[in-house]
C-alpha positions as CSV (number, residue, x, y, z in Angstrom):
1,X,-27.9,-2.3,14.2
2,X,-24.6,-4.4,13.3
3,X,-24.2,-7.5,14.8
4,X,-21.3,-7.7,17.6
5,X,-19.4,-9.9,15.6
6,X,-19.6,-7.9,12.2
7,X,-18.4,-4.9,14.3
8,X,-15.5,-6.8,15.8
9,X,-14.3,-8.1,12.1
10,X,-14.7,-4.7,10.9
11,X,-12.7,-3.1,13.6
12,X,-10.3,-5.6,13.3
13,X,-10.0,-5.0,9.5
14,X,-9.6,-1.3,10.2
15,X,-6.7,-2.2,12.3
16,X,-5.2,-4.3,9.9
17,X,-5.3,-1.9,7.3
18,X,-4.6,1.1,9.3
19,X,-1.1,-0.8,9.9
20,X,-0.3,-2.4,6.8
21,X,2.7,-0.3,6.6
22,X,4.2,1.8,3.9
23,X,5.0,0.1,1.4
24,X,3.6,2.1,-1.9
25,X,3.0,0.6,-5.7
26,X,5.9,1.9,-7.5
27,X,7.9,0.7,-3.8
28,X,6.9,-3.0,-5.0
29,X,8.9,-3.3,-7.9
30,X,12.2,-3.0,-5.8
31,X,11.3,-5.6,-3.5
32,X,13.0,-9.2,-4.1
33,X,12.9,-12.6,-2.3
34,X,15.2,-11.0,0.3
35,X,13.5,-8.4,1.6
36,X,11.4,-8.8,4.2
37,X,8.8,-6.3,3.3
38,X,8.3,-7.7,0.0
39,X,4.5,-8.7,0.7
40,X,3.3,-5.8,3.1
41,X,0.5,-4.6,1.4
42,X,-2.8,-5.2,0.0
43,X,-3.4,-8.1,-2.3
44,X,-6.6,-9.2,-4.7
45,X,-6.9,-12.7,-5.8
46,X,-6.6,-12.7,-9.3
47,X,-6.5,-17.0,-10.2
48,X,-7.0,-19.9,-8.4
49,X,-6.7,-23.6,-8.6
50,X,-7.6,-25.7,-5.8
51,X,-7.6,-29.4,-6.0
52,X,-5.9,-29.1,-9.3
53,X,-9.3,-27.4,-11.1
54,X,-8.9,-23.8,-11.7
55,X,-12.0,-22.2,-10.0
56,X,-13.6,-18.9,-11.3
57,X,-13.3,-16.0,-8.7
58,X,-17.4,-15.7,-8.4
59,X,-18.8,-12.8,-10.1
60,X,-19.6,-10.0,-7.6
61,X,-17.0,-10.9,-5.1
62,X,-13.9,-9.6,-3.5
63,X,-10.9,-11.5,-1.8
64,X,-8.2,-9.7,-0.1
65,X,-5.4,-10.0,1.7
66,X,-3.7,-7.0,3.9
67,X,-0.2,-8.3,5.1
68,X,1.5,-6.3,7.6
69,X,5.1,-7.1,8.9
70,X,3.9,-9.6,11.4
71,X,0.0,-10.8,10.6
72,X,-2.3,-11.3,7.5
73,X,-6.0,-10.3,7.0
74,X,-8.1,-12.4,4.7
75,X,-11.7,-11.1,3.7
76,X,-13.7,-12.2,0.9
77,X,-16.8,-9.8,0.4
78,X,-19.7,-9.6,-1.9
79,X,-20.7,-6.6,-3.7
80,X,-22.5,-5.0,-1.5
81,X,-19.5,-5.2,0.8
82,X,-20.7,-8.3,3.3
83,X,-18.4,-10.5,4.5
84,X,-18.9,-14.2,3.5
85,X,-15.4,-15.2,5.1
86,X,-12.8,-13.2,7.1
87,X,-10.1,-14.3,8.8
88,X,-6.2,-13.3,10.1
89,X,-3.2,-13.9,12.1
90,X,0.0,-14.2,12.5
91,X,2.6,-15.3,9.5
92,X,6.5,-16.0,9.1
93,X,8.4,-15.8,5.9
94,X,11.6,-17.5,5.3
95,X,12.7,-16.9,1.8
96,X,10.0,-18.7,-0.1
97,X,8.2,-20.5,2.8
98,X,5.4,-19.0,4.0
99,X,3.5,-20.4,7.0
100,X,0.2,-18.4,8.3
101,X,-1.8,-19.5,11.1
102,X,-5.4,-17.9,11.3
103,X,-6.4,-16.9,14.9
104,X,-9.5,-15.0,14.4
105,X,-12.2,-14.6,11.9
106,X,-15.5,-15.6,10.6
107,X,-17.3,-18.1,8.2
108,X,-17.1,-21.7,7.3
109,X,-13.6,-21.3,5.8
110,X,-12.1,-19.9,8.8
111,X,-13.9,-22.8,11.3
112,X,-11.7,-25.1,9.1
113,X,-8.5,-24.3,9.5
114,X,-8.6,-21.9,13.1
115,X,-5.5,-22.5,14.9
116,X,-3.7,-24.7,12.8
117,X,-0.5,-23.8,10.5
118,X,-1.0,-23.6,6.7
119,X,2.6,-23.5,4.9
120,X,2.7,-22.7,1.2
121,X,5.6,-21.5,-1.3
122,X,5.4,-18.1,-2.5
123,X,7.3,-15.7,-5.2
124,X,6.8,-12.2,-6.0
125,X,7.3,-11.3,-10.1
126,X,6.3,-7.3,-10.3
127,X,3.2,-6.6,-8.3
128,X,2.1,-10.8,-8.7
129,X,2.3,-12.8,-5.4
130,X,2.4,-16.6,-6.3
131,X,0.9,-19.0,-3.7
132,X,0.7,-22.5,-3.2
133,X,0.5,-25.7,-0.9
134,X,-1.5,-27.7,1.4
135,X,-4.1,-26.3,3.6
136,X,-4.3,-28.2,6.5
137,X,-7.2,-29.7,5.4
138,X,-5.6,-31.5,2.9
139,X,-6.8,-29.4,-0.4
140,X,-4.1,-28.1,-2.7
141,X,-4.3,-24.7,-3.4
142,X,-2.4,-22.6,-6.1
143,X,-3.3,-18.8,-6.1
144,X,-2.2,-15.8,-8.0
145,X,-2.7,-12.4,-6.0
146,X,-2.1,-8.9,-7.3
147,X,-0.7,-5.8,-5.6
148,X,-3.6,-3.6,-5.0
149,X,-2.7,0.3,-6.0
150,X,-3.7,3.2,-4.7
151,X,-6.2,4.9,-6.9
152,X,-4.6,8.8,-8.0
């Protein structure tokens, strides 16, 4: 039997994902910094650097990021598809500032930063989302997420 909270994440993710919008792989190559719906989608973290170390994505694990027009979903999962962190909410984007603000969500990660603004700078090159800042925790972050495609 699932525990409540596992069900409500996993509802919630079906949610986000269900609304994630439109936007296919070949669309994200004509997106730019202007348009709006330039990171709906689904995204896999690909590099990190937090603190100023580069920090290997652990072996057997998953982070992802569904963006829809008005809120985020971040879930990291292991291989056999538990979720060690999960969180989302809602997030602005104002040509390269991005702000997010996690509502919702599970795991010592989310407990951190619940409620609380976290503003980075962002770029899209091709199907790379660039991402950096200050978590409001104070550790520097500096990501490199990829557009995940649908499989043929």
């Amino acid at each position: 039997m699932q525990r409540p909270q596992a069900r409500i994440l996993l509802c919630l993710f079906a949610l986000i994902a269900a609304t994630s919008g439109r936007l296919t792989a070949d669309d994200s190559k004509k997106t730019d910094l202007k348009s709006p719906d330039k990171l709906v989608g689904t995204w896999k973290l690909v590099k990190a650097m937090y603190g100023g170390k580069e920090v290997p994505i652990p072996q057997g694990t998953t982070q992802i990021k569904h963006i829809t027009q008005t809120h985020f979903m971040f879930v990291d999962y292991d291989k056999d598809g538990k979720f060690i962190d999960a969180f989302g909410g809602p997030y602005t984007l104002n040509g390269v500032k991005y702000e997010e603000t996690p509502e919702y969500g599970t795991g010592d990660a989310f407990s951190n930063i619940r409620g609380k603004s976290q503003l980075f700078e962002c770029r899209v090159e091709g199907d790379k989302w660039f991402h950096k800042g200050t978590l409001s925790s104070g550790l520097t972050i500096d990501e490199v997420w990829e557009r995940v495609k649908k499989e043929k």
